[in-house]
C-alpha positions in Angstrom: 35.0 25.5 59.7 31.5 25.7 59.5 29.1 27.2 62.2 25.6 28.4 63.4 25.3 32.0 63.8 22.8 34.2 65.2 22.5 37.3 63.3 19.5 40.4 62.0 18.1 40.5 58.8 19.0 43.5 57.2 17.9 46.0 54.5 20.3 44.5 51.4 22.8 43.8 54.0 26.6 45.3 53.9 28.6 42.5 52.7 30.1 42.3 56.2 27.1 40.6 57.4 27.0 38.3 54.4 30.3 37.3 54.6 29.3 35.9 58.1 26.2 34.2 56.4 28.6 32.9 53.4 30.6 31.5 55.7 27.8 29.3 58.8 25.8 26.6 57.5 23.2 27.3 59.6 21.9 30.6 60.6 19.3 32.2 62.9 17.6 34.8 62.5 16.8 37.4 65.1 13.2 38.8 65.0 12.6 38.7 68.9 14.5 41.9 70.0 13.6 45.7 70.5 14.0 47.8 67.3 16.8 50.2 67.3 17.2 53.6 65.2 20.1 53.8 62.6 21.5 50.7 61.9 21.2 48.2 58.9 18.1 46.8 59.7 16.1 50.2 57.7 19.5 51.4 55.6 21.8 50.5 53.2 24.7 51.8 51.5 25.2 51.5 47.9 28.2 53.5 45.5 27.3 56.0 43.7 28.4 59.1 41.3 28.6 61.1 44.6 30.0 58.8 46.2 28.5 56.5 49.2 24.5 56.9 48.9 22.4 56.0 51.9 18.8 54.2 51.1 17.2 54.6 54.6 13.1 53.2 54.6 11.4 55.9 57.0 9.9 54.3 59.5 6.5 55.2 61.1 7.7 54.7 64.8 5.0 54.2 67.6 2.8 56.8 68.7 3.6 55.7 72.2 6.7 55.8 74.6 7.0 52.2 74.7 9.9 50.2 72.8 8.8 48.8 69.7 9.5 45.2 68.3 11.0 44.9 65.6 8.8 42.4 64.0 6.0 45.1 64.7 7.7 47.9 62.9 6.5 49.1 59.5 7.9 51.7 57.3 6.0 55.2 56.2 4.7 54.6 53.4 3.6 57.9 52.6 6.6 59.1 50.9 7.9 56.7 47.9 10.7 55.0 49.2 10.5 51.8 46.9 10.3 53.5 44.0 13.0 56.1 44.5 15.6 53.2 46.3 14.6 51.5 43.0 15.5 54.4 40.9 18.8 55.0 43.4 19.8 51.5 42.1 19.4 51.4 39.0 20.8 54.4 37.9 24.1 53.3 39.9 24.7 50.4 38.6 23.0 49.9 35.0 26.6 50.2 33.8 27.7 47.3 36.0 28.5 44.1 34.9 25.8 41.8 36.0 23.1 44.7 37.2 20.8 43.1 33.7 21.7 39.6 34.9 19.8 40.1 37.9 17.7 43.3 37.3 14.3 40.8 37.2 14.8 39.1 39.8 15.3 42.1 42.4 12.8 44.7 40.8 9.4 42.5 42.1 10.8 43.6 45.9 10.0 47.2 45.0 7.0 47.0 43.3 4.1 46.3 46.1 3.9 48.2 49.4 6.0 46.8 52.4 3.5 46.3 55.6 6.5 44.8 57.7 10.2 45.6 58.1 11.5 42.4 59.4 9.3 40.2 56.9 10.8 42.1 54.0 14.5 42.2 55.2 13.7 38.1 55.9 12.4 38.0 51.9 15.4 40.1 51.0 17.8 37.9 53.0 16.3 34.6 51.1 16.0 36.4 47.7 20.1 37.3 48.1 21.2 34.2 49.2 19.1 32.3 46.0 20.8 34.4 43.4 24.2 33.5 45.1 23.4 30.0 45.4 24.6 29.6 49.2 23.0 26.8 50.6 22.2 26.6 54.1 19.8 26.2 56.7 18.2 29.3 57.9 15.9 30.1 60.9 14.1 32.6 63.1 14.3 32.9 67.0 12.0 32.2 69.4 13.0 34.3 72.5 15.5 37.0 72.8 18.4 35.7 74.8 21.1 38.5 75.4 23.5 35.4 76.0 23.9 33.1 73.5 25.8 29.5 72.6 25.6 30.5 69.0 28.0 32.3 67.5 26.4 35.6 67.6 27.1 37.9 64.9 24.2 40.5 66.4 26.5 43.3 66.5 27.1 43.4 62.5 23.7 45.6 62.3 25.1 48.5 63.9 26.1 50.9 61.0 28.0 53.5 63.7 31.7 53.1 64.4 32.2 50.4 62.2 35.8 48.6 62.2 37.8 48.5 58.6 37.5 45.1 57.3 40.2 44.9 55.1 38.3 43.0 52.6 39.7 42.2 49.1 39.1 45.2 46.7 37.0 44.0 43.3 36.3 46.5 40.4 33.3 49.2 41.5 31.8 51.4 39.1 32.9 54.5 40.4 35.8 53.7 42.3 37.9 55.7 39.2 36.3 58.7 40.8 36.3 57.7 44.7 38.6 54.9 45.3 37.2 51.5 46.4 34.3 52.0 48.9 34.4 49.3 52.0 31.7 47.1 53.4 28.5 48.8 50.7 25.5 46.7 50.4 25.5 43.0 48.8 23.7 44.9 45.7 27.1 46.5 44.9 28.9 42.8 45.0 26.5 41.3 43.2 26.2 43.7 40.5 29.9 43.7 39.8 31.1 40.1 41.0 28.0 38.4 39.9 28.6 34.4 40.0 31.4 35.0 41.9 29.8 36.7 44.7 29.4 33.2 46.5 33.0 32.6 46.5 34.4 36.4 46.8 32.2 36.3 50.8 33.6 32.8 51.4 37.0 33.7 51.3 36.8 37.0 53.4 37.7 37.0 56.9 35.6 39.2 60.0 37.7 40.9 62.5 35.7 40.6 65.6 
């Protein structure tokens, strides 16, 4: 059964939250609330020949006490996060099956300077759900409601004591080495699902 969710835009988002996307036909986006360290709205996971990498974006946090937005948070770019989350990627996954097939379409997201968080996890939100070919309605809030008739999916960003999905295994590059690595970022689904990425989220089921 379709439904309307409320949910964040996240950094490449952990297939978790796109499983919940994959599965509404209508989704909100949250962009009203306070911005919160370490969770999936600056970091995501992705497999590598170590193991599980994290790509966090430094963020250049306010100079005051006061809580930031998180539409007015923008990341530091003094040190070259783009280009070395680029590198990250591309040197974990050039051996995957579809990482060419979509190589073009994702490298133009590292290659001008991010002035906004939120606006770039928004583009990378649209730019995922394009490739995959999910169609459905998204939107932005207008006002932060801490209770709401959606079906809110809010708590999916949080990247700390996460529950185990139980989410049907598909091939990883490196899971010879490390077993099969849980919940990474939609890169690492997309690179070795490819077309089927769509289908793979649709049939998952969220513990809540």
């Amino acid at each position: 059964m379709k439904q309307h969710i409320l949910i964040y835009p996240s950094y490449f988002p952990p297939i978790a939250t796109m499983v919940a996307i994959a599965k509404a036909d209508k989704i909100t986006l949250e962009i009203q609330d306070n911005y919160q360290k370490q969770t999936y709205r600056n970091r995501t996971y992705i497999a590598h020949s170590n193991g599980k990498l994290l790509l966090n974006i430094p963020i250049e946090h306010s100079k005051n006490a006061l809580r930031q937005k998180t539409k007015e948070v923008g990341p530091d770019n003094n040190f070259p996060w783009l280009s070395e989350h680029w590198k990250s990627i591309q040197v974990a996954y050039r051996t995957s099956p579809y990482f060419e097939y979509y190589e073009d379409d994702l490298e133009p997201l590292f290659k001008k300077p991010i002035l906004n968080l939120q606006d770039f996890n928004i583009k990378i939100v649209d730019t995922i759900a394009e490739l995959i070919g999910l169609e459905a309605v998204f939107l932005t809030s207008s006002v932060f409601e801490k209770q709401t008739q959606l079906k809110d999916m809010r708590h999916l960003v949080n990247c700390k004591k996460e529950p185990k999905y139980n989410f049907d295994t598909y091939h990883q590059v490196f899971e010879a080495n490390h077993g099969h690595i849980e919940n990474l970022s939609i890169l690492d689904l997309l690179f070795n699902e490819g077309p089927n990425t769509l289908h793979y989220l649709q049939n998952q089921t969220l513990e809540n």
